[in-house]
N, C-alpha and C positions, 0 to 999 in steps of 0.2 A: 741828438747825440745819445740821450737815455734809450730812446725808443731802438735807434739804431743798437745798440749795447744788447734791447733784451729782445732783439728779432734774434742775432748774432748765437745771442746765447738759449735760440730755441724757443722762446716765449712767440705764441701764433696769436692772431687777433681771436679766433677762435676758444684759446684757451681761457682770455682774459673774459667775453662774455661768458664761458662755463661758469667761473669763479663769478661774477656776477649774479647770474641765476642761482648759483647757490646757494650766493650768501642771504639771497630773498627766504633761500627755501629754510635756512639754516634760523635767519631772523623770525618767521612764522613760527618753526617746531619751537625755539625758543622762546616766544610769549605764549603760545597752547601749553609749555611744560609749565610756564612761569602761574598759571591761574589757577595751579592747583597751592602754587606758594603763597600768593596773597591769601588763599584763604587759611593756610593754616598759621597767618600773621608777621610771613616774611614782607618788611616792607623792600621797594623798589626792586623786586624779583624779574622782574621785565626788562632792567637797565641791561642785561648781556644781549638782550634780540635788537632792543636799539642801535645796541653798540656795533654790532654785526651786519645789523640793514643801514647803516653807515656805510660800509665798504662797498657795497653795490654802486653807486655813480662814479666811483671812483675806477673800480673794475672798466665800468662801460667805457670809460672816458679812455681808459688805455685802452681798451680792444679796439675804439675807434682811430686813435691815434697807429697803433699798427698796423688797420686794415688800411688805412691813407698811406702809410709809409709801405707797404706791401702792394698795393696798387700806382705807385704814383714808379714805381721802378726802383729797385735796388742801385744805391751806388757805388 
């Protein structure tokens, strides 16, 4: 029913691995930005790329769930 909801409203299996891979990409520039704060004594400066390479399986997990619902035939 969700899934069916955010095919309805345009969301593609495709868009949800976009968001996926970006949030990889988003989580990386995030601890490369975060190592120049540890050094200057921010501690836990890295806790936002964690926080962010957290939504990646989730992403996936929907793009796989709409490419199933997108393949198996619309009802």
């Amino acid at each position: 029913m969700v899934v069916q909801k955010l095919h309805e409203a345009g969301l593609r299996s495709e868009h949800a691995y976009c968001a996926a891979v970006a949030s990889i990409g988003i989580s990386f520039l995030s601890w490369a930005v975060s190592v120049k704060g540890e050094k200057a004594g921010m501690d836990r400066a890295d806790r936002w790329g964690i926080f962010v390479g957290e939504w990646a399986p989730t992403f996936f997990g929907l793009g796989l769930a709409l490419a199933q619902y997108e393949n198996t035939g619309k009802k």
